[in-house]
C-alpha positions in Angstrom: -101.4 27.7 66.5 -100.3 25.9 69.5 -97.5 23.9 68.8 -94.6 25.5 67.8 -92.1 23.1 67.4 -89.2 25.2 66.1 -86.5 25.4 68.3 -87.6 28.7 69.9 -90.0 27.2 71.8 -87.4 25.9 74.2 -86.8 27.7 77.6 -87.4 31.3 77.2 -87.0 32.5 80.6 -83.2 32.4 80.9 -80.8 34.7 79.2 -79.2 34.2 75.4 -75.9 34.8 74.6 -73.9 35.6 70.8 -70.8 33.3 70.2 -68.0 32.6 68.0 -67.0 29.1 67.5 -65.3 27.6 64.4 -64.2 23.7 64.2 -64.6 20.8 61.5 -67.5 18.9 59.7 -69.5 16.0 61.1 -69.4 13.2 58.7 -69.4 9.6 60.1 -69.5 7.7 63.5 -65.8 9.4 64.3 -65.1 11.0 67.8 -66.4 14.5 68.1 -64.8 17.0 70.0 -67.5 19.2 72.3 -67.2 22.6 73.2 -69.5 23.9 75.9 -70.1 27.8 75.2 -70.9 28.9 78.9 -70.3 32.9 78.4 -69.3 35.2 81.2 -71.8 36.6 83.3 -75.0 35.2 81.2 -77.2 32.3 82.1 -77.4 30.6 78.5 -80.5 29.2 77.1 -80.4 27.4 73.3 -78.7 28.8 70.8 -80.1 29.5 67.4 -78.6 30.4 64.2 -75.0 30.1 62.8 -72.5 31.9 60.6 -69.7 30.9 63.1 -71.6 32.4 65.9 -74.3 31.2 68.2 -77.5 33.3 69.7 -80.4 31.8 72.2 -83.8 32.8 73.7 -84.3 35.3 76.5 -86.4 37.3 78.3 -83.8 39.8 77.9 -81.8 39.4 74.6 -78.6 39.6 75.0 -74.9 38.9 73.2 -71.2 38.0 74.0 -68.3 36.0 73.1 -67.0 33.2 75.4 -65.6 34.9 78.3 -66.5 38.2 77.5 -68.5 41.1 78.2 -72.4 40.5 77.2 -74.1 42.5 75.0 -78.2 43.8 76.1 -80.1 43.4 73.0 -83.5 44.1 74.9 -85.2 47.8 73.4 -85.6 50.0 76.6 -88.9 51.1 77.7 -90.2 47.8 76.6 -91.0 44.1 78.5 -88.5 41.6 77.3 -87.1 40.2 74.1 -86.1 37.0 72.5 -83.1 36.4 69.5 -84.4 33.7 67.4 -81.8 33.2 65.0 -78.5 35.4 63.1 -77.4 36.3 60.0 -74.1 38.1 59.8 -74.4 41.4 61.6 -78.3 40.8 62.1 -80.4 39.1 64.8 -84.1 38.1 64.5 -86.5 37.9 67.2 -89.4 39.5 69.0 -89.7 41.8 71.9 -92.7 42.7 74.7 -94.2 45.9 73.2 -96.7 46.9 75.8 -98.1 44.7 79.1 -100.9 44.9 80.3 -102.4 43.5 84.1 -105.1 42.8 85.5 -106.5 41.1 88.9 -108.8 37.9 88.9 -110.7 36.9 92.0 -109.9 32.9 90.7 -106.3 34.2 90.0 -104.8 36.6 91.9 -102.7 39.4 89.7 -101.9 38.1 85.4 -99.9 39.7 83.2 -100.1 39.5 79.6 -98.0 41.3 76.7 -98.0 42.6 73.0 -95.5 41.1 71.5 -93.5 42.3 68.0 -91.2 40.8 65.9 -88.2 42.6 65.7 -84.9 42.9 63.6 -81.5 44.2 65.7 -78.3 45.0 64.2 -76.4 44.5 67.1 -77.4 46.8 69.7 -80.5 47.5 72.0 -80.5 50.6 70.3 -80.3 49.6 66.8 -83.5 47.8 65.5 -86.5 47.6 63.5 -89.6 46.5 64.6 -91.4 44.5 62.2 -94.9 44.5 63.2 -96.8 44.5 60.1 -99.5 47.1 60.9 -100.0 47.9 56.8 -100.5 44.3 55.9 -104.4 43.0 55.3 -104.4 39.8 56.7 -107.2 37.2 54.7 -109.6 34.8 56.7 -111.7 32.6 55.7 -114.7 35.4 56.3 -113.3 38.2 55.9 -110.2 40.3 56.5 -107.5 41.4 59.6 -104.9 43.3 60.7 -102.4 41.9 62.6 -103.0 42.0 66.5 -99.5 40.4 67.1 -96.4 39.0 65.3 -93.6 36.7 66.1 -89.7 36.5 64.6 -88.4 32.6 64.3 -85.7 33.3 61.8 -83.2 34.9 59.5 -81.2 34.5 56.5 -79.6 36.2 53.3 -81.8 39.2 53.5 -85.2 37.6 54.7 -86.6 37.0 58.1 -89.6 34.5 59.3 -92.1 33.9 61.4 -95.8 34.6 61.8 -99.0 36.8 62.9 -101.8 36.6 64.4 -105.8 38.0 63.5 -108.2 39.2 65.2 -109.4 35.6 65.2 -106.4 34.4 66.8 -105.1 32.5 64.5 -101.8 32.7 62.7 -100.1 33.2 59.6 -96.6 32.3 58.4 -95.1 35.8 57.4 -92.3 36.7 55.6 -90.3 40.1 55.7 -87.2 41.5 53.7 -85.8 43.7 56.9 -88.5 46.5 56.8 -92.0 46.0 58.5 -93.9 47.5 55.3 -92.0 44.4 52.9 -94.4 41.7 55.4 -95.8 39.1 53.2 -98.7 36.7 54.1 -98.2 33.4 52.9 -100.7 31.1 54.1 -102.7 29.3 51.4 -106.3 30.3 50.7 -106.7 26.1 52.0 -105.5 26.8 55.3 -106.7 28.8 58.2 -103.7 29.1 60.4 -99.8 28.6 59.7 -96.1 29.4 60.9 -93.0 30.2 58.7 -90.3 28.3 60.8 -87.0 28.4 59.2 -85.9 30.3 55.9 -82.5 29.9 53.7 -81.6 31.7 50.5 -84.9 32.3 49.5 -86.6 29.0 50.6 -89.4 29.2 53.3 -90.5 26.3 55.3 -93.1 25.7 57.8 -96.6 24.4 58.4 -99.9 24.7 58.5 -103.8 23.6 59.5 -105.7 22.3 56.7 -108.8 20.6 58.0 -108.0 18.7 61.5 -104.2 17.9 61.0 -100.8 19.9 60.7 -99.0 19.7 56.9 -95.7 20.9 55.9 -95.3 23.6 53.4 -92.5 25.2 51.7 -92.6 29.0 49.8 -90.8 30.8 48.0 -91.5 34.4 49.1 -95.3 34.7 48.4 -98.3 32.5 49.1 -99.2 31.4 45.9 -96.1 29.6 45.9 -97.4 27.0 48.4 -96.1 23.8 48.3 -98.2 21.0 50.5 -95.7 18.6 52.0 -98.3 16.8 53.6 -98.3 13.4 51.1 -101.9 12.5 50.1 -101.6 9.0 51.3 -101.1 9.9 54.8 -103.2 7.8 57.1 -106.3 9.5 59.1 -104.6 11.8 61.8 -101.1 11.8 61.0 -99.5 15.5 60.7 -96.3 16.6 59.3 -94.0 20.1 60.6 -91.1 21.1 58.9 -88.8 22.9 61.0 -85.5 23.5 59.0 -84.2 23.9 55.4 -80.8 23.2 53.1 -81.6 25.3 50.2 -77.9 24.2 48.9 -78.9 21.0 49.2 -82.7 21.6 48.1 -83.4 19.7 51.8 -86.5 20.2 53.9 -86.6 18.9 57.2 -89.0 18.0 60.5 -90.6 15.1 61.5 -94.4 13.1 61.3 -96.7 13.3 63.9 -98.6 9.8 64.7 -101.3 9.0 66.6 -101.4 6.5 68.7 -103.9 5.2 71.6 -103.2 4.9 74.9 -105.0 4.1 78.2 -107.4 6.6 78.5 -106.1 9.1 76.1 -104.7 9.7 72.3 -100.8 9.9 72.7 -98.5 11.3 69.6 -95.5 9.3 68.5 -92.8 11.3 66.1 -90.3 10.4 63.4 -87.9 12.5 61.9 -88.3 13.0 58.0 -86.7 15.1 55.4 -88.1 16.3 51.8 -86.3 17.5 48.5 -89.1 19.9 47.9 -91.9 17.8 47.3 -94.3 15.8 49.6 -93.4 12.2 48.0 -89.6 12.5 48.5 -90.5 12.4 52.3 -88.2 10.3 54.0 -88.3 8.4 57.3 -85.0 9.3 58.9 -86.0 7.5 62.2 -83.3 5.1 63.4 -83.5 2.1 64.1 -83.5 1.3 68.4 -85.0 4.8 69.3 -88.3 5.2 70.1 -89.4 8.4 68.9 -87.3 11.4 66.8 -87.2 15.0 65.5 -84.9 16.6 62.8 -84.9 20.8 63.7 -81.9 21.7 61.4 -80.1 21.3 58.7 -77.3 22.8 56.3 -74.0 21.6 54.9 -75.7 18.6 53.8 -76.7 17.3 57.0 -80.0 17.0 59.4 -80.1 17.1 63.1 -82.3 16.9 65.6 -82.4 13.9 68.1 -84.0 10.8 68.9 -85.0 9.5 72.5 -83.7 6.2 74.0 -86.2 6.1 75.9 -88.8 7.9 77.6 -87.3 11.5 78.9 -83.5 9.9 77.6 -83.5 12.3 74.5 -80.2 12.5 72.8 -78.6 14.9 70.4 -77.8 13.7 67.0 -77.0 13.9 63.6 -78.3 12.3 60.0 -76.8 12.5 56.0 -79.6 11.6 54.4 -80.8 8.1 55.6 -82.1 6.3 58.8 -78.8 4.3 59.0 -76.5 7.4 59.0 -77.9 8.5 62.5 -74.6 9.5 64.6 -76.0 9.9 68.3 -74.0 12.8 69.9 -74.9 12.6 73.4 -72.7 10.0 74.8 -69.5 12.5 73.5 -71.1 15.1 76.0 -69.4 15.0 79.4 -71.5 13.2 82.5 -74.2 15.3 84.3 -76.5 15.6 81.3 -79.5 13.4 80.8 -81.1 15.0 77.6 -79.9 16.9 74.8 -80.7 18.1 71.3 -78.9 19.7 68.1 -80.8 22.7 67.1 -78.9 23.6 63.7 -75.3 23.1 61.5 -73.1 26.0 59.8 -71.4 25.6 56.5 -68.5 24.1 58.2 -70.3 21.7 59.5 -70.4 22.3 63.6 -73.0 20.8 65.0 -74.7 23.4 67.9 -77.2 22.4 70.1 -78.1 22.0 74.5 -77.4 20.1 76.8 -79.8 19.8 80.1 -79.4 18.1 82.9 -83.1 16.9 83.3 -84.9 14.4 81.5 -86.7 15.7 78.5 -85.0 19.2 77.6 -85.6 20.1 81.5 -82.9 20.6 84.3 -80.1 23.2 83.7 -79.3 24.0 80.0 -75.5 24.7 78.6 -74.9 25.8 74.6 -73.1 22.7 72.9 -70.8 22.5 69.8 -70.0 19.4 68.6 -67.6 18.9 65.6 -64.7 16.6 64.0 -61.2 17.2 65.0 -58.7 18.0 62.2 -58.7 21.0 59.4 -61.9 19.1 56.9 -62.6 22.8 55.4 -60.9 25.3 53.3 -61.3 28.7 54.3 -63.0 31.3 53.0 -63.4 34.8 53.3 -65.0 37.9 51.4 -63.9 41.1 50.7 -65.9 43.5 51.5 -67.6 41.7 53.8 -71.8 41.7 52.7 -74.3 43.7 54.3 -76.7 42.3 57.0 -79.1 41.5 54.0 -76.0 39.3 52.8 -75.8 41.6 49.3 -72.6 43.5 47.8 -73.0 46.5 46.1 -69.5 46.2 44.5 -67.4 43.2 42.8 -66.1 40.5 45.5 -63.1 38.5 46.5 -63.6 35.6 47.8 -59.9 34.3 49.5 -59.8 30.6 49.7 -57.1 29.1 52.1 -56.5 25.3 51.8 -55.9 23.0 55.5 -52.9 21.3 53.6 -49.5 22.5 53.0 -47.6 19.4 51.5 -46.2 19.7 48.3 -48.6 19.0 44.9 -51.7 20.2 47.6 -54.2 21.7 45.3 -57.1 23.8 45.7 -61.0 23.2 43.3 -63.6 25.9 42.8 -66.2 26.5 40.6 -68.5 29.2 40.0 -72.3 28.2 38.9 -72.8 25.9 36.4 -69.4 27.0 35.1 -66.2 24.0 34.5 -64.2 23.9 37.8 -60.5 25.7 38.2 -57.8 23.7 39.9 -55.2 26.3 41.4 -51.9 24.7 42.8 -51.0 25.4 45.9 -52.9 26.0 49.5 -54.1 29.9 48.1 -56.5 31.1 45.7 -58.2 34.3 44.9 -61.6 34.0 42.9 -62.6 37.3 41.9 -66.7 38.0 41.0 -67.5 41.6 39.2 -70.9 40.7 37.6 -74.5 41.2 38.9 -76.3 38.3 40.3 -76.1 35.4 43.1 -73.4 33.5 42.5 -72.7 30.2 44.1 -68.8 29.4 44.5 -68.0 26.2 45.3 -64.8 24.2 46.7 -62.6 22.1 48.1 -58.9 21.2 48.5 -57.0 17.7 47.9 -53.9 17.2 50.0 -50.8 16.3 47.8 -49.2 13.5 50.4 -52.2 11.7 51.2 -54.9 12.4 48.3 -57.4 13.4 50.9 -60.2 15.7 50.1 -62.1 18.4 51.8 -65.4 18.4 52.2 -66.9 20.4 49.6 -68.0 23.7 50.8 -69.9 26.6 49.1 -70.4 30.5 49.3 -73.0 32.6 47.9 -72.4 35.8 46.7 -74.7 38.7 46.0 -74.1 41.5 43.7 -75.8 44.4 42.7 -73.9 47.7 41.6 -77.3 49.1 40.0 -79.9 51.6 41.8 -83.5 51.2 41.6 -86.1 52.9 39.8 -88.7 54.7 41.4 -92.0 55.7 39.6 -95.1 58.2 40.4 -98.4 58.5 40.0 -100.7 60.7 41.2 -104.6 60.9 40.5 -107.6 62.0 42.3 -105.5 62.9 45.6 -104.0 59.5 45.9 -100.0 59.0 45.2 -98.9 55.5 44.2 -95.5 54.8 44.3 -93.5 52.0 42.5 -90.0 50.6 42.8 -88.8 48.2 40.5 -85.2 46.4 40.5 -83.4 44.2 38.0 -82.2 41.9 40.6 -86.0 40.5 40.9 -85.8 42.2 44.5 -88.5 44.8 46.1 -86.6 47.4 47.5 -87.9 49.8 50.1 -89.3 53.1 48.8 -88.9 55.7 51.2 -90.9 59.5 50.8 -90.9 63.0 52.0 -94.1 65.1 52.2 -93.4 68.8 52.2 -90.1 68.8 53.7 -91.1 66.4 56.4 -89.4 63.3 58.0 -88.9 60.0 55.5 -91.5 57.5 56.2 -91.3 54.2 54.1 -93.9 53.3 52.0 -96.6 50.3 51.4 -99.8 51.6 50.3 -101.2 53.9 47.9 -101.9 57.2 49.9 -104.7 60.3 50.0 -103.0 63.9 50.0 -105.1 66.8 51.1 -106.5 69.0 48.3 -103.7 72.0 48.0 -100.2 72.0 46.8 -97.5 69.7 47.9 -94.2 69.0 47.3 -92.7 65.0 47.3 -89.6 63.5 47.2 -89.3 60.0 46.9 -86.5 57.5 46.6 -85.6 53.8 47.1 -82.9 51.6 48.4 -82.0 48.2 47.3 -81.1 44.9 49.4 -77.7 45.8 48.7 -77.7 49.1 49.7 -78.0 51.3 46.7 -80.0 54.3 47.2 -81.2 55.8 44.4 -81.3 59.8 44.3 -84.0 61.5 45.6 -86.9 62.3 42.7 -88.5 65.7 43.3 -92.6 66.3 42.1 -94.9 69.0 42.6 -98.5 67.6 43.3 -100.9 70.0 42.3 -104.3 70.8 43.2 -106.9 68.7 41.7 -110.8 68.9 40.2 -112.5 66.7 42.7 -114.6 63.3 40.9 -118.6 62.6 41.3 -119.6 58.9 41.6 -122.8 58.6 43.4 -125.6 60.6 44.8 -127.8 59.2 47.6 -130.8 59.2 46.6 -130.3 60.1 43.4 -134.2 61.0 42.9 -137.4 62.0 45.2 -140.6 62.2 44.3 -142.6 66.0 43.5 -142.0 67.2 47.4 -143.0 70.5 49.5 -140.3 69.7 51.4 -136.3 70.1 50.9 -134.0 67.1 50.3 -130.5 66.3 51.7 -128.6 64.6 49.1 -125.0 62.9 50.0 -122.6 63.7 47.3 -120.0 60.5 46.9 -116.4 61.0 45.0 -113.2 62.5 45.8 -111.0 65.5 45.9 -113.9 67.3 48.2 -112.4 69.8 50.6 -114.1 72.8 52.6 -113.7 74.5 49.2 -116.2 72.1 47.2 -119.6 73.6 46.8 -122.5 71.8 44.8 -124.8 72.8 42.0 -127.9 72.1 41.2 -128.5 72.3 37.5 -125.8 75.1 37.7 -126.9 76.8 41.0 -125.1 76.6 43.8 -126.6 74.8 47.1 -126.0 75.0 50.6 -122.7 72.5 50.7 -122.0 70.9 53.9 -118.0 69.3 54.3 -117.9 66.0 55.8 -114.6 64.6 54.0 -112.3 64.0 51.3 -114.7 61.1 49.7 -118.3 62.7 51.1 -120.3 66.5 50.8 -123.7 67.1 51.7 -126.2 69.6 50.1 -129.9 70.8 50.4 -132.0 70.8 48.0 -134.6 73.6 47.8 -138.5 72.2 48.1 -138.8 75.1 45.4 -136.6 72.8 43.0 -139.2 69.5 43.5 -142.2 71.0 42.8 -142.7 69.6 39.0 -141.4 66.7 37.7 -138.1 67.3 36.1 -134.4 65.5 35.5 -131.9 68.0 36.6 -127.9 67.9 37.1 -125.8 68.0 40.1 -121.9 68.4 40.0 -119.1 69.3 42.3 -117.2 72.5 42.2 -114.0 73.4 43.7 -112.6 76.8 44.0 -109.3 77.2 44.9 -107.3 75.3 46.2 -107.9 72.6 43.5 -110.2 74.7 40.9 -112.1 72.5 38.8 -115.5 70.3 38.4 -116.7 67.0 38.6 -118.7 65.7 35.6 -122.6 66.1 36.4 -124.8 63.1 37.4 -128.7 62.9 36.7 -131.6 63.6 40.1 -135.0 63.1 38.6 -138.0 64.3 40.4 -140.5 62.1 39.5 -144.6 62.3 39.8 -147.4 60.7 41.5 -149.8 59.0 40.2 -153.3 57.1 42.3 -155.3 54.8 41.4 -158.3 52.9 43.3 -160.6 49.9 42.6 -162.2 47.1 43.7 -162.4 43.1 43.2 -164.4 40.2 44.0 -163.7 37.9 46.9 -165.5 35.5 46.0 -163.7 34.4 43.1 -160.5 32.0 44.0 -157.2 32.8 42.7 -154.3 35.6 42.7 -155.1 38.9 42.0 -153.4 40.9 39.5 -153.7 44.7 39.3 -152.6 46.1 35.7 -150.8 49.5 36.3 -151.2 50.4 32.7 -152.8 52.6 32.5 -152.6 53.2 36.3 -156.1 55.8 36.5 -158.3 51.9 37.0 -157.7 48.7 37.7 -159.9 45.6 39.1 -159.2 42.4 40.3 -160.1 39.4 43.2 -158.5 37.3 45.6 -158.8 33.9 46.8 -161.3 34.0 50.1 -158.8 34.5 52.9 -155.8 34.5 51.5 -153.8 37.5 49.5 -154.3 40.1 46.9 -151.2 40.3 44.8 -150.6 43.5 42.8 -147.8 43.9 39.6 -147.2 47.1 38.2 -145.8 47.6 34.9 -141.8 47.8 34.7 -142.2 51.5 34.9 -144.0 51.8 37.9 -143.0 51.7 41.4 -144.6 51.6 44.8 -143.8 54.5 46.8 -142.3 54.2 50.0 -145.8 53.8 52.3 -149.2 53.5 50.9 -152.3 52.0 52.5 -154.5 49.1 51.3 -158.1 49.2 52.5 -159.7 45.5 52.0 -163.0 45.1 53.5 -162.5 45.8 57.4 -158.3 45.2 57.1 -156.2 47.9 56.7 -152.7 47.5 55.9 -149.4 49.3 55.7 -147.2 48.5 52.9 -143.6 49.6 52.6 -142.3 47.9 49.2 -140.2 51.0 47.7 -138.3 50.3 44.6 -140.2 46.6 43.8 -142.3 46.5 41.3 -144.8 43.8 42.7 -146.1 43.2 45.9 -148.1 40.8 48.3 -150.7 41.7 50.9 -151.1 39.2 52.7 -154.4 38.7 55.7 -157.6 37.8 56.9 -160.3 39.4 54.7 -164.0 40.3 54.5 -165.5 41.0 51.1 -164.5 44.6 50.1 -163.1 46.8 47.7 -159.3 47.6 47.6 -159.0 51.7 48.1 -156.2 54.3 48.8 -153.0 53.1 47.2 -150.6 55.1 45.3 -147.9 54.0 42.8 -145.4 56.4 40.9 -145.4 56.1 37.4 
């Protein structure tokens, strides 16, 4: 597609930097505090992603804290990468896989790349590249692989984005940190799409369907498609959604209007948000601002911004409604004429850019905006999760309250479960059990009866390793993994002693012995122990012969033998003898049939056999060598109408044909036309090639005559 709205698509070009930055929630019209997170030594583009730390678009990724020495996230040997968003200790983006240039005449030297999504986990060293190369990618005409592939975000164990086909269009894709996990989920109604934002399981994005852009939502495959698109939209108007609150079951984005101007069709946007269905969309654009966006969202909160006027974009933030848009630009310091909020954490800091142009141009400088004062209780887990965000043991979660007065109390509640009031500024909430739990909480100060914002936590358990299954048939090993957390883990196999690969597809093992091992590894890390199998050699299978018939012949016949399990060991026999055998694969043998075999009309049996390695035989299948059988006759031109020759018997036949027009012939249905025959009708002669029909038209000019020399094969 060519609008991608998310906030990757601002300036790419300048470096990214990783921060840490922790302050309190955005609530009301109150004075925010802003921190500007210029890092040492690192030009900073816009940052994406949270968890307490920040992360921005590059041509070469990179990562720091304020102050401090910067990180290179960009893969050597390759062309440039971009972060797109973090989750704990990974980062999601793409990277330049190959370049390629070339010199036009019109334009001098162009360069143009490959790009791949990719998955770090914290060093340039230390990634995945998520390029689904397995996955069969479904057009509207056919199928594709994927030519290229895109990273836009991360979260909880699941990254987004999309791919393109050979057609060049896209399709939202999700992964679950491996490139053989990729799902495609655009809509069998849609021809192109982009996943833009992920949280805890909810995908969000959008899409073509006919000459407008919809919203969807998914949750993890594409039959899950949900239009957001409400079917009383007027004629042109699009919506994108951009971000999602699953916490808060929020989608956000903004509707795309038409609207003509001198000349030209112009766009006008408004910011909306969804609870996961097209006719909750709401209009969140505020009143006195010309046009507006919403790119984020978490905590309970949207932001985005909304322009003052034309190129005066400003930064801002929304709860829900129209009316409860705070603009945050005017608590920036002077220099900067545009800005924009990109995304909230779950304390709810606002981080965004700050340019010094008009219209997200100029210089740009990382933003944080937030409320003064301690609004959150603190929380912490122990162990800390994974980079998928799982545990694979029980979890403490330590909850430290911002008050200290006497009576201070701290609330927490775990799923649907009654909430526990602990007195005091410390509590300890201890989770041994399998699942996703959400915890919930909040404090209440004991002097002045203030509460916290309520915050929340997920946590991910799963002490128990998958199960790994086999099955092996006809050369072909299909490998299964199931998991009683609803999760697909990643299966991983060694061939003979060779190096792991990870597996997607069924695959073809040549025809000997072999020895596999296969195992699988959960989102929580559990790696199940190593299953051991001896594949043995197997009898190949017989499912076509082409042809599988010829007429009484002097001369030999190749026939293509079509199954599986064929190696330079498979011979074939014809009605038990063997035949010369010719080896073209593992699906495909060749063989000659003697002429001294098709000299009388027979049905005979032809069937693989395999000596060893894999000793056995395929089941037989029928060739018949059939007769031939002639026949000649005459008509009566004269006569108007359609001819019909009687092939039964087939020794005479007569007939006419309208004066000038055709003779048509129908055989019986055991009779065929052989491949070529010749028709004789008065001074026309035709060639006929009709094999296999059992009725055919000759159609010409003719003189009065007889019909002559034509054969058909009983």
């Amino acid at each position: 597609m060519s609008r991608l709205h998310f906030a990757t698509s601002a300036a790419v070009s300048a470096a990214s930097v990783l921060f840490v930055g922790f302050a309190s929630h955005c609530a009301d019209a109150q004075a925010y505090t802003v921190s500007l997170l210029n890092g040492a030594g690192a030009p900073l583009t816009v940052p994406q992603g949270y968890q307490g730390q920040l992360v921005g678009g590059t041509t070469s990724a990179v990562m720091g804290n304020p102050g401090g020495p910067i990180i290179s996230l960009d893969p050597p040997a390759y062309f440039g990468s971009t972060v797109a968003g973090i989750y704990g200790a990974n980062q999601m983006g793409s990277y330049n896989e190959a370049k390629y240039t070339y010199y036009s005449k019109r334009f001098g030297w162009r360069t143009f790349y490959t790009v791949h999504a990719i998955l770090w986990s914290g060093s340039d060293k230390n990634f995945v590249d998520l390029h689904p190369t397995s996955l069969t990618l479904h057009l509207l005409n056919g199928t594709s692989a994927a030519a290229q592939s895109w990273g836009t975000a991360i979260s909880q164990g699941q990254e987004v984005g999309y791919a393109t086909d050979s057609s060049g269009y896209d399709h939202p894709i999700l992964w679950k940190g491996t490139a053989a996990s990729a799902v495609d989920l655009l809509p069998s109604v849609w021809y192109d799409g982009v996943a833009t934002a992920v949280d805890h399981g909810i995908e969000v994005g959008y899409g073509t369907s006919g000459l407008v852009t919809h919203a969807a939502l998914w949750k993890g495959t594409a039959a899950s498609f949900v239009d957001l698109q409400p079917p009383t939209m007027n004629t042109g108007q699009s919506t994108l959604a951009l971000g999602v609150d699953q916490a808060h079951n929020t989608e956000v984005g903004f509707l795309e209007t038409p609207v003509q101007e001198v000349g030209f069709i112009g766009y006008t946007t408004d910011a909306v948000l969804w609870h996961g269905t097209a006719d909750t969309l709401t209009d969140l654009g505020p009143s006195g601002y010309s046009f507006s966006e919403a790119i984020g969202a978490g905590s309970g909160y949207q932001v985005g911004y909304a322009a003052v006027s034309a190129g005066a974009q400003h930064a801002g933030v929304w709860s829900g409604t129209a009316a409860s848009f705070v603009d945050l630009h005017p608590f920036l310091p002077p220099g900067y004429l545009s800005s924009k909020a990109v995304t909230v954490d779950k304390y709810g800091n606002i981080i965004g850019a700050a340019y010094t142009g008009a219209s997200f141009t100029g210089s740009v400088t990382p933003v944080e905006w937030s409320l003064p004062g301690k609004t959150v209780v603190s929380a912490s887990e122990t162990p800390a999760p994974n980079g998928r965000g799982w545990n694979s043991s029980k979890v403490t979660l330590s909850l430290m309250s911002p008050y200290t007065s006497p009576g201070s109390t701290l609330q927490y509640k775990i799923g649907a479960s009654a909430s526990v009031t602990v007195s005091g500024g410390y509590a300890q909430v201890a989770i041994s059990s399998d699942g996703s739990h959400v915890v919930q909480y909040s404090a209440r100060d004991g002097a002045s009866g203030q509460l916290t914002q309520v915050s929340q936590n997920t946590i991910n358990i799963d002490t128990t390793t998958p199960k790994t299954t086999e099955a092996f048939g006809a050369g072909v090993v299909t490998l299964k993994a199931a998991d009683d957390k609803g999760d697909l883990p990643t299966i991983y196999y060694s061939l003979d002693g060779g190096a792991p690969a990870v597996y997607s597809t069924p695959f073809a093992v040549s025809n000997v012995v072999h020895t596999l091992s296969y195992w699988s590894v959960d989102l929580a890390g559990n790696t199940e122990a190593a299953h051991t199998t001896t594949l043995g050699a197997y009898a190949p299978t017989l499912t076509a012969l082409s042809p599988f018939r010829s007429f009484i012949s002097t001369s030999d016949v190749t026939v293509d033998c079509i199954g599986g399990g064929f190696s330079s060991a498979s011979v074939v026999q014809f009605n038990g003898a063997p035949l010369a055998t010719t080896y073209v694969s593992p699906t495909s043998i060749t063989a000659v049939i003697p002429a001294a075999d098709l000299g009388t009309a027979a049905s005979s049996q032809i069937e693989v056999v395999n000596s060893a390695p894999g000793v056995g035989a395929t089941s037989s299948l029928p060739f018949v060598v059939a007769p031939y059988a002639q026949a000649t006759g005459g008509f009566n031109a004269d006569t108007l109408g359609t001819t019909t020759f009687d092939m039964t018997p087939i020794t005479s036949f007569v007939g006419f044909t309208p004066s000038g027009a055709s003779v048509h012939i129908v055989t019986d249905a055991n009779t065929e036309f052989l491949n070529s025959y010749g028709v004789n009708i008065g001074n026309w002669i035709g060639g006929l090639d009709e094999s296999g029909l059992t009725s055919v038209t000759v159609t010409g000019v003719y003189a009065n005559g007889a019909l002559t020399a034509w054969v058909a094969q009983e």
